[in-house]
C-alpha positions, 0 to 999 in steps of 0.5 A, spaced: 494 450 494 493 457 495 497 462 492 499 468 495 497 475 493 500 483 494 496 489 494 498 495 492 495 502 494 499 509 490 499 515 491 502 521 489 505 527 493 504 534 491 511 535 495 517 532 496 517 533 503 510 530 503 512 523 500 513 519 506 506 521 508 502 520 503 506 513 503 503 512 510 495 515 507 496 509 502 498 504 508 492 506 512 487 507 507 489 499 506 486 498 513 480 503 514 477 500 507 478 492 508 481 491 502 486 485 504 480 481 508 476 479 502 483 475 500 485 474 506 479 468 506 482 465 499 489 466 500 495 464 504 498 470 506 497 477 503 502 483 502 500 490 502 505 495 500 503 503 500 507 507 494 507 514 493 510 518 488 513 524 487 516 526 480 521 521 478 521 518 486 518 513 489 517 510 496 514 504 499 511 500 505 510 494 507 505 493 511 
């Protein structure tokens, strides 16, 4: 049985105001790299998640 797997890319931000752009950057550097295809062959399912920092806050996407 396959297991699944999560993947993470973080970023931080210089600004407050910059948060939910660096969390999109982290998403779409999950798709211009490739990263979740070579685990896409050994799993059932994938979940790729873009962080991003600033100070003490945080914001998340699932992709």
């Amino acid at each position: 049985m396959k297991k699944d797997r999560e993947l993470f890319e973080v970023k931080y931000a210089k600004w407050l105001t910059d948060l939910e752009q660096e969390c999109e950057k982290a998403v779409m550097q999950i798709d211009d790299r490739m990263y979740a295809k070579t685990l896409e062959d050994r799993y059932d399912q994938v979940s790729c998640f873009g962080i991003a920092f600033y100070k003490k806050r945080c914001l998340i996407q699932k992709k």
